[in-house]
C-alpha positions as CSV (number, residue, x, y, z in Angstrom):
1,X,11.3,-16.8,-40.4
2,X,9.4,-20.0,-40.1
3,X,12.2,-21.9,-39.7
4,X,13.4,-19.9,-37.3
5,X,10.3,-19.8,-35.4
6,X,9.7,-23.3,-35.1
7,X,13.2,-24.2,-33.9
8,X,13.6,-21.5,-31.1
9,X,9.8,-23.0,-30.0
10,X,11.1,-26.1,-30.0
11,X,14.3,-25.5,-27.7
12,X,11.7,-23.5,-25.4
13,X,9.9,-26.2,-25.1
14,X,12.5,-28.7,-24.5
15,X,13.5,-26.6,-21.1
16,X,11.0,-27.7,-18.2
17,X,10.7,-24.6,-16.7
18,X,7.4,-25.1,-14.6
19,X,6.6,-21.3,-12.4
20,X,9.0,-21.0,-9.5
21,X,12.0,-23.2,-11.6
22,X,13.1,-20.5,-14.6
23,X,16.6,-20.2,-14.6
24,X,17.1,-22.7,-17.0
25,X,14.9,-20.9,-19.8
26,X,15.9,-17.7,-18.6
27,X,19.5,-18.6,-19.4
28,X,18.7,-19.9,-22.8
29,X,16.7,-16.8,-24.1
30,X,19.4,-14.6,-22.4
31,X,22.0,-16.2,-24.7
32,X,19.8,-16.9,-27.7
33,X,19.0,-12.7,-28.1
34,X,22.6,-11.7,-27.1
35,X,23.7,-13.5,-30.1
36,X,21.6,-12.0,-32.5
37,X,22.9,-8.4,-30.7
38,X,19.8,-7.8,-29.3
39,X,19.8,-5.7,-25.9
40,X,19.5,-7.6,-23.1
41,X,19.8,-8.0,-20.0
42,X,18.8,-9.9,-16.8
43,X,16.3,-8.3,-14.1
44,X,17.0,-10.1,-10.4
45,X,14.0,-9.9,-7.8
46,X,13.2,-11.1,-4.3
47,X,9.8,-12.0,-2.7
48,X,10.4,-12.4,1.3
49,X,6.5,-11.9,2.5
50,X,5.4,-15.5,1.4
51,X,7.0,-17.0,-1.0
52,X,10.6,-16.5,-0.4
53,X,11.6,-16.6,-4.2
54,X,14.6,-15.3,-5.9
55,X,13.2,-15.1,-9.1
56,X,14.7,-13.7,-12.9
57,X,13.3,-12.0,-15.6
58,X,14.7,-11.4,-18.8
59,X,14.4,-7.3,-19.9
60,X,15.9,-5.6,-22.7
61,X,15.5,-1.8,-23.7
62,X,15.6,-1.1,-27.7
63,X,16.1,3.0,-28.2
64,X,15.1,5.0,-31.6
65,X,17.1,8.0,-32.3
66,X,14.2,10.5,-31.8
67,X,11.0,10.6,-29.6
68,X,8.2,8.6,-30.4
69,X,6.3,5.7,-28.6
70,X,7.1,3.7,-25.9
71,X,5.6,0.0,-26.7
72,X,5.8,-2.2,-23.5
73,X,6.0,-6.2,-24.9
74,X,5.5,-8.8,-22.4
75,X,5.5,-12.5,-22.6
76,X,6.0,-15.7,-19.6
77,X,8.6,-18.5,-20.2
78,X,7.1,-20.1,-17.1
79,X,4.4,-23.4,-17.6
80,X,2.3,-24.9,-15.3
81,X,3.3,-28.6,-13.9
82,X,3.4,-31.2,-16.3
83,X,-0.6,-32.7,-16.1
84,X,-1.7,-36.6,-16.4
85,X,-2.9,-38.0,-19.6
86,X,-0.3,-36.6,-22.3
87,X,-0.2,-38.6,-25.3
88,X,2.5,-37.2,-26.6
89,X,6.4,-36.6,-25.0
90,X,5.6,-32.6,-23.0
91,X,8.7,-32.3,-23.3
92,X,9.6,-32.3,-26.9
93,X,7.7,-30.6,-29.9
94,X,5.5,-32.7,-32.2
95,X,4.3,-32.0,-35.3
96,X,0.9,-33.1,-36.8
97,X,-0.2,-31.5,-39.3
98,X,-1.1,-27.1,-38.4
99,X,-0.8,-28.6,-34.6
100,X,2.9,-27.7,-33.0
101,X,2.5,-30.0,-29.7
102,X,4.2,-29.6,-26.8
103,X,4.2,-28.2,-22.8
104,X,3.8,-24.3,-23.1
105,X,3.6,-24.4,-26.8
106,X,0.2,-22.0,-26.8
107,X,0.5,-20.9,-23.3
108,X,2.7,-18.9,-23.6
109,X,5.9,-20.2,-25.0
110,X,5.0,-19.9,-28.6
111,X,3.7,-15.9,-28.2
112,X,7.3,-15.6,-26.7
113,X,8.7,-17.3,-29.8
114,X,7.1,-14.9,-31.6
115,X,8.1,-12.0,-29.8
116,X,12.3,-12.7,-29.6
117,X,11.8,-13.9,-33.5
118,X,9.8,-10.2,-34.0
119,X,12.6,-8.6,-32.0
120,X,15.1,-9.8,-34.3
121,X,13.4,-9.2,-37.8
122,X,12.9,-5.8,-36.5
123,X,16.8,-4.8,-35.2
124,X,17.8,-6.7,-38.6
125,X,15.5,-4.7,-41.0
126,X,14.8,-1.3,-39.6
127,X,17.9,1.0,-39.4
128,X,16.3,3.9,-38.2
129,X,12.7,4.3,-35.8
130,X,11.8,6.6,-33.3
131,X,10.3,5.6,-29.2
132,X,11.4,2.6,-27.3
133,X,10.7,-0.9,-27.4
134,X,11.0,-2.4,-23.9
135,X,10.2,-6.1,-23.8
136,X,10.2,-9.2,-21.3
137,X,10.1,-12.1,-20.6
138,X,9.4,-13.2,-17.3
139,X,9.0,-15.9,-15.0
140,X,6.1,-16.5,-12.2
141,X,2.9,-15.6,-14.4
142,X,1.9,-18.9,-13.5
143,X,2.3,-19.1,-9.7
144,X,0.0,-17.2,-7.2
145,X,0.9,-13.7,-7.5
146,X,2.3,-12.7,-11.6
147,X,5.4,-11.7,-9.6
148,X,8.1,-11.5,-12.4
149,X,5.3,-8.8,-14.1
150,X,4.5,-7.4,-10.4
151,X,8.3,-7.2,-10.0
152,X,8.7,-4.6,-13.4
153,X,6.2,-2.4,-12.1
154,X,7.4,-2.0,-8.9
155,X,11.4,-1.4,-10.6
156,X,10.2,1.6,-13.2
157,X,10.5,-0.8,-16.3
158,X,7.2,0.4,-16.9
159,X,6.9,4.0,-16.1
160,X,6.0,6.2,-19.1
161,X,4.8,3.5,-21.4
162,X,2.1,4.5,-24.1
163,X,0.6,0.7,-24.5
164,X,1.4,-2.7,-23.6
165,X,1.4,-5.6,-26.4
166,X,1.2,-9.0,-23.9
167,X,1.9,-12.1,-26.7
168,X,-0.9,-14.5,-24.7
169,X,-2.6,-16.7,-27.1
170,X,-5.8,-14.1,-27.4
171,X,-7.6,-17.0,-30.1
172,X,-6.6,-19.8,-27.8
173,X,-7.8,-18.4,-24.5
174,X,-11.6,-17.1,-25.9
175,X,-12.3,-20.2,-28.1
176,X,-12.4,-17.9,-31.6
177,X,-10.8,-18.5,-35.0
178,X,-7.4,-16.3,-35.1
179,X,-7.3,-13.6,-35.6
180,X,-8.8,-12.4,-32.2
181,X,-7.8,-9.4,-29.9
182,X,-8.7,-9.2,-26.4
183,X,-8.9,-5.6,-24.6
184,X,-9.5,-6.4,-21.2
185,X,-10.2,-9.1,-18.6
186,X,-12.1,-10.3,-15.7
187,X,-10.4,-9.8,-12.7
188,X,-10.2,-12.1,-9.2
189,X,-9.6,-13.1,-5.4
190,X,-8.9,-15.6,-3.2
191,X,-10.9,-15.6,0.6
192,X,-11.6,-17.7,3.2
193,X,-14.8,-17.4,5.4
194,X,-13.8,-19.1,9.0
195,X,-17.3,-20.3,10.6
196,X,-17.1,-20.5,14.6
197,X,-19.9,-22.6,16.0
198,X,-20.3,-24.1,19.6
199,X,-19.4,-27.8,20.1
200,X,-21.7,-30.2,21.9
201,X,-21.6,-33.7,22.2
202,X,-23.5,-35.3,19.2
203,X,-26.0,-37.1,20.8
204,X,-27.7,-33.6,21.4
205,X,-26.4,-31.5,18.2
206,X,-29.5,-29.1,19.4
207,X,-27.3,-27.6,22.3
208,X,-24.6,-26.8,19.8
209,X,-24.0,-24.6,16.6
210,X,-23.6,-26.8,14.0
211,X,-20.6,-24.7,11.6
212,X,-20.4,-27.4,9.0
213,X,-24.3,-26.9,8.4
214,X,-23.7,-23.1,8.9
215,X,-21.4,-23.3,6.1
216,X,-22.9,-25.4,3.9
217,X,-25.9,-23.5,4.1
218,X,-23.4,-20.5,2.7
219,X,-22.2,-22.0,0.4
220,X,-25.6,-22.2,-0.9
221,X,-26.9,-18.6,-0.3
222,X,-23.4,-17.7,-2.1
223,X,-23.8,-19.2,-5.1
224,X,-27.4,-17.4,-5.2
225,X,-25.7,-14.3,-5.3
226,X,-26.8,-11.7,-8.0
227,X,-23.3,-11.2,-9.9
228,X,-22.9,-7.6,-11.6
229,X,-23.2,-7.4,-15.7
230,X,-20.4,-5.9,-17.3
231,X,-21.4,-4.9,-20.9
232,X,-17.4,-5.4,-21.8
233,X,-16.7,-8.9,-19.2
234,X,-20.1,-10.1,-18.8
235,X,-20.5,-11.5,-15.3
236,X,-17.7,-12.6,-12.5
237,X,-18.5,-16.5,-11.2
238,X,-18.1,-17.8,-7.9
239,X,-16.1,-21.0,-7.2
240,X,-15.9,-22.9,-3.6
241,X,-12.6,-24.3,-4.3
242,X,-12.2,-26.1,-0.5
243,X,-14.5,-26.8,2.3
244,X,-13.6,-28.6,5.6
245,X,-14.6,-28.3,9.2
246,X,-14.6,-30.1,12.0
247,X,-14.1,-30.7,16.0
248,X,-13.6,-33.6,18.6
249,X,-14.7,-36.9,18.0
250,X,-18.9,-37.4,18.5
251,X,-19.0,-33.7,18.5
252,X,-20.9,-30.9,16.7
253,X,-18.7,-28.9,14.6
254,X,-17.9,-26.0,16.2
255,X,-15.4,-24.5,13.2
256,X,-15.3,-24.8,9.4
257,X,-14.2,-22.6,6.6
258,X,-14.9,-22.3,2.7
259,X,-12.2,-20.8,0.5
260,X,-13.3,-19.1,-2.5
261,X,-12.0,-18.2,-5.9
262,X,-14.5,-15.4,-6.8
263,X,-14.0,-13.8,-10.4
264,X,-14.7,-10.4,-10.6
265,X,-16.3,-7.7,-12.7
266,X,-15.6,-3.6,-12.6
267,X,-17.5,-2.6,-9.7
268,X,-16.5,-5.6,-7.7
269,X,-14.2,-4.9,-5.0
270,X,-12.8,-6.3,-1.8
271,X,-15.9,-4.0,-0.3
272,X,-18.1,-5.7,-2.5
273,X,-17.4,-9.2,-2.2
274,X,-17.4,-8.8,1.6
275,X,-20.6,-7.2,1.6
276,X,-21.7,-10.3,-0.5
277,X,-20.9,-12.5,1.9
278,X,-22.9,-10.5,4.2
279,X,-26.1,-10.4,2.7
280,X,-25.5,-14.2,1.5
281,X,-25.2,-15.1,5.7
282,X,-28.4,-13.0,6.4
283,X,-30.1,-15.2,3.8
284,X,-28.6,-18.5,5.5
285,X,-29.7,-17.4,8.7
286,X,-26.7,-18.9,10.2
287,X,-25.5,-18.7,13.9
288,X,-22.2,-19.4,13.6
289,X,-20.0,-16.4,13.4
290,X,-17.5,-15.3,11.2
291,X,-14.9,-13.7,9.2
292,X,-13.6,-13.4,5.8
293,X,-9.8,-13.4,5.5
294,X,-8.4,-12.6,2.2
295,X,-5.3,-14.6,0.8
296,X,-2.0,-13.0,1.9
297,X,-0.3,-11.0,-0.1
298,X,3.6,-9.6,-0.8
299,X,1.8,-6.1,-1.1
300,X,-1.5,-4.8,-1.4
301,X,-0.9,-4.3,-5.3
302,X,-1.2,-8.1,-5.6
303,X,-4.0,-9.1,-3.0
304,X,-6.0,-10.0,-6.1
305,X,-6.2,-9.3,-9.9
306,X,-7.9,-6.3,-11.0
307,X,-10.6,-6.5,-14.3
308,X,-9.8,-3.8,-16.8
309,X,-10.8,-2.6,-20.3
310,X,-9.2,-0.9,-23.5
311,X,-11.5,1.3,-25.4
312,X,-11.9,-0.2,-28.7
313,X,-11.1,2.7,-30.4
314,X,-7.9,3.1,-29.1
315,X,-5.5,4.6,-31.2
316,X,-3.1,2.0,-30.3
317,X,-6.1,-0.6,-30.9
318,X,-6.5,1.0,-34.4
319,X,-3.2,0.4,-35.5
320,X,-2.6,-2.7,-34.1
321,X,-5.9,-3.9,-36.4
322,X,-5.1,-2.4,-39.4
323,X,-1.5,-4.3,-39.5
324,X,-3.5,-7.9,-38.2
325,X,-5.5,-7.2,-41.6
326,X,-2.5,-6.5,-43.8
327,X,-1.3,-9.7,-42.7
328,X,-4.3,-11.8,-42.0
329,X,-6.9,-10.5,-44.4
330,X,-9.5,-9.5,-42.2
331,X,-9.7,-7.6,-38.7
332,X,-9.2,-9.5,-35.3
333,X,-12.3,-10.4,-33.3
334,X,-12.4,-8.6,-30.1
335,X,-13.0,-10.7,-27.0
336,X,-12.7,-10.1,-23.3
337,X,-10.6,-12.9,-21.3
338,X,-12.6,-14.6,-18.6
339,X,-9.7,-15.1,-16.3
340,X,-6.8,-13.5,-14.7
341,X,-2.7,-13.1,-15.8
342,X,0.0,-10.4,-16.1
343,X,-2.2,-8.7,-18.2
344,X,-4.7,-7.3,-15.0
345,X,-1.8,-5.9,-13.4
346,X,-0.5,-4.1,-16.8
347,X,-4.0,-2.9,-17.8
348,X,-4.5,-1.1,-13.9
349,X,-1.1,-0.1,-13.3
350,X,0.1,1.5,-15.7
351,X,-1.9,3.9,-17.3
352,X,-1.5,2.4,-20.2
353,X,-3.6,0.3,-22.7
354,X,-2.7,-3.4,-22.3
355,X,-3.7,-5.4,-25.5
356,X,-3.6,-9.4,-25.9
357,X,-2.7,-10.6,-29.2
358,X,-1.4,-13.8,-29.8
359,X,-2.0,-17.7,-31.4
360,X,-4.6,-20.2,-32.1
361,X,-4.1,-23.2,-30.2
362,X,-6.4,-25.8,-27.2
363,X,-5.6,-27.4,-23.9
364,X,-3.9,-24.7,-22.4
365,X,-3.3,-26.3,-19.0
366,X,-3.9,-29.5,-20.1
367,X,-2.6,-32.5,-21.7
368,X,-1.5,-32.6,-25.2
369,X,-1.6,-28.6,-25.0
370,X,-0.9,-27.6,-29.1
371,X,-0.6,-24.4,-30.8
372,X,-1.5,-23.3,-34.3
373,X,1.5,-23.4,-36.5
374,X,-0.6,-20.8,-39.1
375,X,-1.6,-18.8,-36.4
376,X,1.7,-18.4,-34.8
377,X,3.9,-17.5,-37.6
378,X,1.5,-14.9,-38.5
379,X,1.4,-13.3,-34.8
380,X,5.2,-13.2,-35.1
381,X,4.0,-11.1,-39.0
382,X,2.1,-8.8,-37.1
383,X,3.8,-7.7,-34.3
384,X,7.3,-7.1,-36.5
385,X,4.8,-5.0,-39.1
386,X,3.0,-3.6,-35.8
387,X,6.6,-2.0,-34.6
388,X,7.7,-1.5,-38.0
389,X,4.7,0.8,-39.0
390,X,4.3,2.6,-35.8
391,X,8.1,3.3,-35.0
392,X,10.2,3.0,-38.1
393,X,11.0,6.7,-39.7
């Protein structure tokens, strides 16, 4: 299994297959689990609204002769960009020691190594189970929206589904020694506030409205907010990601506009965050009017990521622990991601429990990103056992 592991990592990671450029990998894992007689198949979808991609998803559908569970396995074969500063080749798995290194290697390539590798222990080993296994791998978990995910939902893949297993590396992503399960996520949104002012000429800034200042004293009354406590997610975090104004030349401002990334909590909606903004321009005491415009979106499903939690005990989160014990020893840490993925619109779409589990690894996003060899083989361990013990009769 090792050997098989490593290799099929390796080949993923040899395909550059950055979000919004997947066919490449999609063809490859297509192929790879058609010869091993695995079912599979491809899933086409269009996004005309605002991004105007033709993307691909790779779905297969593996049936048990009587009822039982329906286990939902996701996984991305999309990467971000390659980043400055690699010292080693992206492109091509290196070895050093536990460290497999390599573009996509933790997020998420290996977990989808381990899944395909799981897939096939499991149609090689057990001859009879009961429930379904529906898994994918799709593209765009990267880009703006999780479309490839967003796309399933919205074509029935998921309907009926008892839990969701997503193969993210759940160690990797919270900083803690594998292994580490995390039951839920922050959740998050994109806005703009526009600022209008009044232009004068600047030799007499005290006949205009000044919406640079206006904003910049926003900015400041924002990031005095009082953010919500989750007891699960802790607190959501505000980030200006872009601020700009401007006007004529030797002129007060008379527009600018700060675009926010604002991480959220339960409890903090669209409502919310626009009352925030609110009370943080009463503060500010600005003159300048204005408006908060949320990013657009292909649907109102996917205007933003929504947080979530699983109850820790879960039946589903009970099993799952007792087979990351069989094979690890002890029980996995539970952790709740700080950030957003696939995994907000699983965990409030479905009805379903949506479950992280996956390797040990840093620099997700980053150069010389590396995964956990240890770690990894043993995810691909316990999500065969995991199907194995809940399905096989």
């Amino acid at each position: 299994m090792k050997d098989d592991l490593l290799k099929l990592l390796s080949d993923l990671i040899e395909i550059y297959s950055p979000y919004f450029h997947e066919e490449k990998v999609m063809d490859f894992a297509y192929s790879w689990l058609k010869e091993r007689n695995i079912p599979v198949q491809y899933h086409r979808y269009s996004e005309n609204k605002v991004t105007n991609f033709n993307g691909t998803n790779i779905i297969g559908r593996i049936k048990g002769s009587k009822k039982g569970p329906r286990i939902f396995l996701n996984g991305h074969l999309d990467t971000v960009t390659i980043s400055q500063g690699w010292t080693k080749d992206p492109l091509k798995a290196t070895v050093e020691g536990d460290k497999l290194f390599g573009l996509g290697a933790l997020d998420m390539k290996g977990g989808c190594a381990a899944l395909m590798v799981a897939l096939d222990l499991f149609m090689k080993n057990v001859k009879d189970f009961r429930g379904e296994i529906i898994y994918s791998l799709v593209s765009d978990e990267e880009g703006p929206y999780g479309l490839g995910t967003d796309a399933l939902i919205l074509d029935g893949f998921t309907e009926g589904i008892d839990m969701s297993l997503i193969l993210e590396p759940s160690s990797g992503f919270a900083d803690v020694g594998f292994p580490c399960i995390c039951l839920g996520a922050r959740g998050g949104y994109n806005y703009t506030i526009n600022l209008y002012g009044k232009a004068s000429h600047a030799s007499n800034p005290e006949l205009g409205i000044d919406a640079i200042t206006d904003g910049a004293k926003l900015i400041c009354e924002l990031n005095n907010a009082e953010l919500i406590e989750d007891p699960k997610l802790g607190k959501g975090s505000i980030a200006i990601i872009e601020f700009k104004g401007g006007g004529a030349a030797c002129s007060i401002a008379d527009k600018a506009s700060i675009t926010v990334f604002r991480h959220v909590v339960r409890g903090e909606t669209k409502e919310y965050l626009i009352k925030e903004v609110e009370e943080a321009a009463k503060r500010a005491n600005i003159a300048s009017k204005y408006e908060v415009v949320f990013r657009q979106a292909p649907h109102e499903e996917i205007d933003g990521f929504k947080p979530y939690t699983v109850d820790e005990d879960n039946e589903y989160v009970n099993a799952l622990q007792e087979i990351i014990k069989k094979v690890t020893g002890e029980y996995g840490k539970i952790e709740y991601f700080s950030s957003i993925g696939d995994f907000n619109h699983l965990g409030t779409r479905t009805n379903a429990p949506a479950i992280l589990f996956g390797p040990y690894g840093m620099n997700y996003h980053s150069p010389d990103e590396w995964v956990s060899i240890d770690s990894l083989i043993k995810t691909c361990q316990v999500v065969y056992e995991f199907l194995r013990n809940l399905l096989e009769i």
